[in-house]
C-alpha positions in Angstrom: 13.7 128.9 -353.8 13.0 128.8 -350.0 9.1 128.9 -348.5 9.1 128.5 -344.7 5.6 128.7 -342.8 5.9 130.7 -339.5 3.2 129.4 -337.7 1.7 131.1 -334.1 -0.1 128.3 -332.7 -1.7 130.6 -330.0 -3.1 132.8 -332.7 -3.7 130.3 -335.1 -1.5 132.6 -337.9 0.7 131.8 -340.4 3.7 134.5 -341.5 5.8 133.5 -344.7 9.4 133.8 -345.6 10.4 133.3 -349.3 14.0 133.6 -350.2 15.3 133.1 -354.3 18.8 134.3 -354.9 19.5 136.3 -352.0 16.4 138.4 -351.5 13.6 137.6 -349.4 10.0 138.7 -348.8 8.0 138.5 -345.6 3.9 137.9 -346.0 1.7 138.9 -343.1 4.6 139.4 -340.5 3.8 139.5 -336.5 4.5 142.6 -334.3 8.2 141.3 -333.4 10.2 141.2 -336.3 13.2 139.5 -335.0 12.0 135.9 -336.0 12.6 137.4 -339.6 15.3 139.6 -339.7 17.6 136.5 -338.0 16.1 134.2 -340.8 17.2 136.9 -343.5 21.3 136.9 -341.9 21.2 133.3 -341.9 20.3 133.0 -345.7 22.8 136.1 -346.7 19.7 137.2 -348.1 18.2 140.9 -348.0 14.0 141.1 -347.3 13.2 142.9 -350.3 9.5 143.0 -350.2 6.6 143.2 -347.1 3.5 141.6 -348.5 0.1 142.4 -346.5 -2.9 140.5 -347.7 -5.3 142.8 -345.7 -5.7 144.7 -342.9 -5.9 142.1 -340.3 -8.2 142.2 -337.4 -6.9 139.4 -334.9 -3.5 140.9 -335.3 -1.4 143.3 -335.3 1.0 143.0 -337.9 4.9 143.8 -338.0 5.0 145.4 -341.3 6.0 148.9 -340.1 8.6 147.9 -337.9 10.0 145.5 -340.3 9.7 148.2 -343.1 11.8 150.3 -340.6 14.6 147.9 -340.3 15.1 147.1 -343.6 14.4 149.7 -345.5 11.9 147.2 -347.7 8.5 148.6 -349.2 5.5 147.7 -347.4 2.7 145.9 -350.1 -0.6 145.6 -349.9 -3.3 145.0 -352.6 -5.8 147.2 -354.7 -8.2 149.6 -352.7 -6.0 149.7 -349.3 -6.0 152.7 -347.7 -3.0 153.2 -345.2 -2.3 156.0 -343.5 1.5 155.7 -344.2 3.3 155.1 -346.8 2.9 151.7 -348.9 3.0 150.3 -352.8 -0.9 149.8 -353.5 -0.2 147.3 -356.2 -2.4 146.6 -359.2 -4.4 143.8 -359.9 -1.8 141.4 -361.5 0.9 143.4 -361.0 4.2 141.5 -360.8 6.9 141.4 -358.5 10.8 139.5 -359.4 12.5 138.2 -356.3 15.4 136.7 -357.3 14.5 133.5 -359.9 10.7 133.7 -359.1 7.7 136.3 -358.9 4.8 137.1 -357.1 1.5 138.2 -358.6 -1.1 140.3 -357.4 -4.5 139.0 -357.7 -7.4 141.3 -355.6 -9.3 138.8 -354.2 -12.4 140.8 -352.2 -14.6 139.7 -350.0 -13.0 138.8 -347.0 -12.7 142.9 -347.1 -12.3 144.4 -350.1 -8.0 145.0 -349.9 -8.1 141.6 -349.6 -5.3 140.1 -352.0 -4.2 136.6 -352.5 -0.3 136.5 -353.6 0.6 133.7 -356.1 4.0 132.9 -356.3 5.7 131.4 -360.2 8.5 129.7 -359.9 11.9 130.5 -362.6 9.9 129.3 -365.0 6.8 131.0 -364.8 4.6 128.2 -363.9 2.3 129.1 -360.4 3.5 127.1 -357.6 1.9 128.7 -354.2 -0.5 130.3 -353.4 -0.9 133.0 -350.2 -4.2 133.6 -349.7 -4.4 135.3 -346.6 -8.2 135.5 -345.2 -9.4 134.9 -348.4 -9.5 131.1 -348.7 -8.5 128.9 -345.9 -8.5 125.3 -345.1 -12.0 124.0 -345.6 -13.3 127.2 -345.2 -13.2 130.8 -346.4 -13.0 134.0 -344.5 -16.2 135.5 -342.9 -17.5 138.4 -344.7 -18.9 140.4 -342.0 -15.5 142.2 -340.0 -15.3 145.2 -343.1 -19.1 146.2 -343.5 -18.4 149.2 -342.0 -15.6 150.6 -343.4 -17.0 149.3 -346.9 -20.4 150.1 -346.6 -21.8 147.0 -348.0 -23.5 143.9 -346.1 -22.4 140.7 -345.4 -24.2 139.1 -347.9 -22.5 141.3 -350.5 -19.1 140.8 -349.3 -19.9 137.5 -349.4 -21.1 137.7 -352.9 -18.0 139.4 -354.1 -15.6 136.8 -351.9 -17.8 134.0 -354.2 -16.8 135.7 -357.1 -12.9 136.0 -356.0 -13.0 132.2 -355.6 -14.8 131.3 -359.1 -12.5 134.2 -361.0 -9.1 134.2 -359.4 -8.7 131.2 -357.6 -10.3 128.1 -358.9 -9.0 128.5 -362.2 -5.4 127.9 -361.0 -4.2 124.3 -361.3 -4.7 121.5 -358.4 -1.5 121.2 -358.0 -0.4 124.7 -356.4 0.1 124.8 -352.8 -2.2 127.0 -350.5 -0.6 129.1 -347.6 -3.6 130.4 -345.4 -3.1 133.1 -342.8 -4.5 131.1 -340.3 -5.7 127.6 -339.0 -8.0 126.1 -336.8 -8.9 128.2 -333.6 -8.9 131.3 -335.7 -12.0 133.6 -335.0 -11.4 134.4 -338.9 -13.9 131.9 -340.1 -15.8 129.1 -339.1 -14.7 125.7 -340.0 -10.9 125.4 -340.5 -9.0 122.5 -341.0 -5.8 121.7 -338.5 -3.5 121.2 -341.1 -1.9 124.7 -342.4 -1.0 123.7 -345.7 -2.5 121.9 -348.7 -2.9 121.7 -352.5 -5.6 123.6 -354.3 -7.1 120.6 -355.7 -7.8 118.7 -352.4 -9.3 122.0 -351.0 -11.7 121.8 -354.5 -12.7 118.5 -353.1 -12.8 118.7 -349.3 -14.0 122.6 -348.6 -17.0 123.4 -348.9 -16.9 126.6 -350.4 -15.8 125.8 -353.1 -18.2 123.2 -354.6 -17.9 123.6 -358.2 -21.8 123.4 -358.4 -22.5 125.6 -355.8 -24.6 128.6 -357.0 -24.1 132.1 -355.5 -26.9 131.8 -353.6 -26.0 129.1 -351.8 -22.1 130.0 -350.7 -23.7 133.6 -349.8 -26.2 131.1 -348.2 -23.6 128.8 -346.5 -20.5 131.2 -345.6 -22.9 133.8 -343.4 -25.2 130.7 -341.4 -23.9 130.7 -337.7 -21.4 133.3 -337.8 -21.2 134.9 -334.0 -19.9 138.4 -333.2 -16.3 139.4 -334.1 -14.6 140.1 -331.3 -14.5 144.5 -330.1 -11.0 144.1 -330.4 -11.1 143.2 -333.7 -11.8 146.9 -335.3 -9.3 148.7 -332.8 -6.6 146.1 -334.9 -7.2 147.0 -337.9 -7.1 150.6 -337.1 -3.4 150.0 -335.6 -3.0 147.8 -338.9 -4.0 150.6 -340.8 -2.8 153.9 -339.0 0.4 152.8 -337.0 1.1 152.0 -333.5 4.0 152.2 -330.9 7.8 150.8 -331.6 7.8 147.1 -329.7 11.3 147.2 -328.1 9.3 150.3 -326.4 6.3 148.6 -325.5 8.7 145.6 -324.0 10.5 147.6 -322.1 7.8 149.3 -320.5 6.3 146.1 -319.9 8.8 144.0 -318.6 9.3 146.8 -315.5 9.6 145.0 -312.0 7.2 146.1 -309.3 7.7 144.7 -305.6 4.3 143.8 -304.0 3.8 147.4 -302.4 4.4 149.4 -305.9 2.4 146.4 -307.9 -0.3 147.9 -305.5 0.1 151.2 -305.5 0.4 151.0 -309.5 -3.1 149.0 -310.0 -4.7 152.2 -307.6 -3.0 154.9 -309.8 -3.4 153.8 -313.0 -6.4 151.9 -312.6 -5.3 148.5 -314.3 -6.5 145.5 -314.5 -4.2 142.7 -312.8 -3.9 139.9 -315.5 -2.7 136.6 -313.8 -1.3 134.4 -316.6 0.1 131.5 -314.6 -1.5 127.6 -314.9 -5.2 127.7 -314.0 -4.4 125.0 -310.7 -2.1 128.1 -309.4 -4.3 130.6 -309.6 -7.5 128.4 -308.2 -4.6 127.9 -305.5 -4.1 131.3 -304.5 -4.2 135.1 -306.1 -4.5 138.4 -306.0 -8.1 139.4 -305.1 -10.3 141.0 -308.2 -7.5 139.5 -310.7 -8.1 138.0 -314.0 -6.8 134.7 -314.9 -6.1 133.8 -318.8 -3.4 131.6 -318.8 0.0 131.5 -321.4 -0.7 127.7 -321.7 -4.2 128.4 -323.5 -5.4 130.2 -326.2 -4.0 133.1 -324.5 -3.5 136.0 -326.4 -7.5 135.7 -328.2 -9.4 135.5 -325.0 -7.6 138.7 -323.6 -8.9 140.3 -327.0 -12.4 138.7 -326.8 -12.8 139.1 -323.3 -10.7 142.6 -322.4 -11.4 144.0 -325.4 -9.9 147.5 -324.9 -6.6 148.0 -326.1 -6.0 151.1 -324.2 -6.8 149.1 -320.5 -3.6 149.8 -318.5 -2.4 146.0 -317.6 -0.5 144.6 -314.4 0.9 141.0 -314.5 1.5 138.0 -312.3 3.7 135.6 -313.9 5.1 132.2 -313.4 8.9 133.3 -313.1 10.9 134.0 -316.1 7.6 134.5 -318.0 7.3 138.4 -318.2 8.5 139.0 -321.5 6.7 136.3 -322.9 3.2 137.7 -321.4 3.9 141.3 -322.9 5.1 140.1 -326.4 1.5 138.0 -326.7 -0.1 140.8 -325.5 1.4 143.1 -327.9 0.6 140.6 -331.1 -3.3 141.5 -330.6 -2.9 145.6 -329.6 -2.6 145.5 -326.0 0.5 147.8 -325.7 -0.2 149.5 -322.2 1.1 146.9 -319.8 3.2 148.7 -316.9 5.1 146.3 -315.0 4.7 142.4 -313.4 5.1 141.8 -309.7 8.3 141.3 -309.0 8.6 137.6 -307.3 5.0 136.6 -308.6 2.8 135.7 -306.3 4.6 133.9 -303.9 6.1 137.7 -303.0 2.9 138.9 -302.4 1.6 136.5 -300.5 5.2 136.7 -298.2 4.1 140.4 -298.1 1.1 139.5 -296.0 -1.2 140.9 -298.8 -4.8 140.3 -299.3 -5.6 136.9 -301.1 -8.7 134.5 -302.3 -8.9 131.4 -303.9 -11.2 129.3 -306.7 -12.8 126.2 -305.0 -12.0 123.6 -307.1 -13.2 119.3 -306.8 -12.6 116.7 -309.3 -15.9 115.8 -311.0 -15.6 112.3 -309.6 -15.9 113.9 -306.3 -19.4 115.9 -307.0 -20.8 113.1 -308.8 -24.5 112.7 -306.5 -24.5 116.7 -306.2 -24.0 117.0 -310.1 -27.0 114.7 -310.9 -29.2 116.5 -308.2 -28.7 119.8 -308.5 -27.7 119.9 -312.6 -29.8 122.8 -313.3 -26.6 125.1 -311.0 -24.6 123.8 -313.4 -23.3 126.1 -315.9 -21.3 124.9 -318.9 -19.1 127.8 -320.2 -18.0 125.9 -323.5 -18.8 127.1 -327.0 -22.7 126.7 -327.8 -22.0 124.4 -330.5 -20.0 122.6 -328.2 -22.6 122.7 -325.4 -25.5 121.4 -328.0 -23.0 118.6 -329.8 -23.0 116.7 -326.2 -23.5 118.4 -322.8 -24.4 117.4 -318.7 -28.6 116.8 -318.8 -29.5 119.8 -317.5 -27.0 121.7 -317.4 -27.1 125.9 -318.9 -25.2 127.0 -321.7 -23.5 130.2 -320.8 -20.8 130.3 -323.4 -17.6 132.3 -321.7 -17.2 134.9 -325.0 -20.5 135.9 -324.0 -20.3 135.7 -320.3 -21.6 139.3 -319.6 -24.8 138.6 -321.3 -25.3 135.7 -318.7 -24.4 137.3 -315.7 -28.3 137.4 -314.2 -28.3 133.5 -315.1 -25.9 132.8 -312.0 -27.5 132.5 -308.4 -26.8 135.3 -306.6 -26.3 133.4 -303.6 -26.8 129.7 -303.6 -24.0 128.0 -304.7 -23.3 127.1 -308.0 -21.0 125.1 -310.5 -18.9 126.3 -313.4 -17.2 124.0 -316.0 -15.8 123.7 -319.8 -14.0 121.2 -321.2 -11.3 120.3 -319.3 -10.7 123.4 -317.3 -8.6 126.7 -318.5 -11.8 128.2 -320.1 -14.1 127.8 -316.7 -11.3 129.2 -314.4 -11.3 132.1 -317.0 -15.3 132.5 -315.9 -14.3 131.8 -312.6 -11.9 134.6 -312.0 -14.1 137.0 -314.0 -17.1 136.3 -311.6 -15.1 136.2 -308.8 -14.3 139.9 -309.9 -18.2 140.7 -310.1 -18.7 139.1 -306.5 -19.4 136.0 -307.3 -18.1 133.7 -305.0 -20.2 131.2 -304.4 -18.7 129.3 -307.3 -17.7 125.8 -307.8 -14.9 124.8 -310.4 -15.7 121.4 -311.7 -12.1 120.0 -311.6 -11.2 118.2 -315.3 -14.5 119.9 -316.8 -16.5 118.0 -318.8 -14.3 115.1 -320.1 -14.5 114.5 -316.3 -18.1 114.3 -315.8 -18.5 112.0 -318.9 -15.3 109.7 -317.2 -17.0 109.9 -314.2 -20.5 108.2 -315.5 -22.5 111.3 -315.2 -25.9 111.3 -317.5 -25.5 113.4 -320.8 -27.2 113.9 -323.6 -27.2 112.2 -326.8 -24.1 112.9 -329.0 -25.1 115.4 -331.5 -22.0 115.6 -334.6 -20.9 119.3 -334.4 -21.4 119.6 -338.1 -25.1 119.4 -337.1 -25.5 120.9 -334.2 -27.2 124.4 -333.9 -28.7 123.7 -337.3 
């Protein structure tokens, strides 16, 4: 028996390959399915089964593609409703692959397809469990992303995830291993852990969702307190998830299509796209394209273009660092942004040799700004998290947290100049490019963000442990 963890850092998501005498199964699979299909030829092994825990939100999956290729049934749990074909499995149904089996066990709450997959070894005795967004690593998933679509409230998905837990889950012994879909950084829950694998009975003892004196009052309590707005991406996944989208290799190939400076231009004027500069936040404060948007590959990249974006149907034109095209579509793809139509050919060194139109992001080291910081802290505005900004932040300084940047915009001076910052720099270029694009430009970057300011002696406030602040 063979479990590997596929792990997408920049997404925080964890795919699974399980091979047992030749046949394999793939659980919660990204868009590009060629990670799996090579794994499969290397183990002589044919994928047999495509598990799908739910319909996920921050993702879209590669089940249909991968179904495609290998002819293998797509699986998801009771009370799923695709609109193609699929096994809906029953609650405990049973599936053989090779020496082992994997178990259904409907585990709602998370949404209410959500299923948790527990895989027995040859002799019957549970080993794993893959719990999708049902129960992560000191945390659980939120219950708020399916009200909608089941008509309840979060505090009664959250009632019914309580009772998955207590039923289906606990019960299992300490010893089996728990495979999450994702990790710290996901925008699934609240309070993960950065490891991506551990045994039931630490979680029992670390996570606090599963106190085993909690009442149900108290996890409904506990697992809705603090939980921010999903993402608007987040439906249009599921929907994709749910209904189908386009083929990748055709989505790549449109994508990856070079466009010299003068058809980059005329491109963004036709199709009205937005120009996405992915490059390292010190080349775009550097130099770019006027009105671009920077969110770098090096960051959290593909969650901030959903967050931030939002529309999946927004025609997208990139500037790359060289080499780095394919890489910028694929990441793209993985959260439903299929409508990119070409990269400037060159980057932006060929546009700039073109004689276009360019701006820049002022940018100084905190050390530098020091006097100005302390006297003029109330135009500075910290773009970190606001759990973040309460745990420690510069004394006087605003919160203006970048996911919700549009509801701040009236905060920033108009004219007077002003400073921007986060924690050590990607996040506040992110701001700055996005109010550069609202005419914003009397903006300063505070160069190294806020580890810099506190390096650089400048007064803060009290240090505030993030398990405590914003209560």
């Amino acid at each position: 028996m063979k479990i590997e963890q596929i792990y997408t850092g920049c997404l925080a998501q964890g795919a699974y390959y399980i091979e047992s005498e030749g046949e394999a199964a793939i659980i919660d699979p990204l868009r590009e399915v060629g990670p799996y299909l090579k794994r499969a030829r290397a183990d002589k092994a044919v994928i047999k089964y495509i598990f799908e825990t739910h319909f996920h939100a921050d993702f879209v999956s590669g089940h249909l593609t991968l179904s495609r290729e290998t002819g293998a049934p797509i699986i998801y749990g009771p009370m799923a409703n695709p609109s193609f074909e699929a096994v809906i499995a029953g609650d405990g149904q049973v599936f053989k692959l090779g020496k082992i089996s994997i178990e259904v066990l409907h585990t709602p709450g998370h949404t209410m397809e959500s299923t948790t997959y527990l895989l027995r070894d040859a002799g019957g005795r549970p080993h794993a469990i893959f719990s999708g967004d049902t129960l992560f690593l000191g945390d659980v998933g939120r219950p708020d992303l399916a009200q909608k679509a089941a008509d309840m409230t979060q505090e009664e998905l959250a009632g019914t995830l309580f009772d998955s837990l207590r039923e289906k889950i606990m019960p299992l012994p300490d010893d089996v291993i728990v495979y999450p879909a994702h990790g710290a950084g996901s925008a699934c829950g609240k309070n993960m852990m950065k490891e991506t694998v551990d045994t039931l009975g630490n979680q029992k003892r670390v996570n606090y969702a599963l106190r085993a004196d909690m009442t149900r009052e108290e996890f409904i309590s506990e697992v809705t307190e603090g939980l921010l707005p999903p993402p608007d991406y987040f439906p249009l996944n599921v929907r994709m998830n749910r209904e189908g989208y386009e083929d990748f290799d055709q989505v790549l190939a449109r994508g990856t299509r070079a466009l010299d400076p003068d058809a980059f231009e005329a491109a963004a004027e036709e199709t009205g796209a937005l120009v996405l500069d992915v490059r390292r936040q010190e080349d775009y404060a550097k130099g770019h394209i006027p009105r671009s948007i920077f969110i770098g590959l090096n960051g959290d990249f593909a969650p901030w273009v959903g967050a931030l974006v939002a529309d999946v149907e927004q025609p997208i034109l990139l500037v790359t660092p060289e080499g780095a095209e394919e890489e910028a579509v694929t990441r793209l793809s993985r959260v439903g942004f299929d409508r990119t139509v070409g990269y400037l050919e060159g980057g932006f060194d060929a546009w700039e040799a073109a004689g276009k139109q360019t701006d820049q992001v002022r940018s100084v080291p905190a050390a530098e700004l020091g006097d100005s910081l302390k006297e003029e802290a109330d135009r500075v505005f910290d773009v970190r998290k606001e759990s973040e900004f309460e745990a420690e932040h510069l004394e006087g300084a605003r919160s203006t947290p970048l996911a919700q940047i549009n509801e701040y915009l009236e905060q920033f001076p108009a004219e007077a100049p002003f400073y921007i910052h986060c924690a050590g720099g990607y996040r506040s270029m992110i701001a700055a490019s996005i109010l550069k694009s609202r005419g914003y430009h009397n903006l300063t970057d505070i160069g190294g963000g806020f580890a810099a300011m506190k390096e650089a002696g400048l007064p803060v406030s009290a240090f505030r442990c993030p398990t405590q602040a914003g209560k």
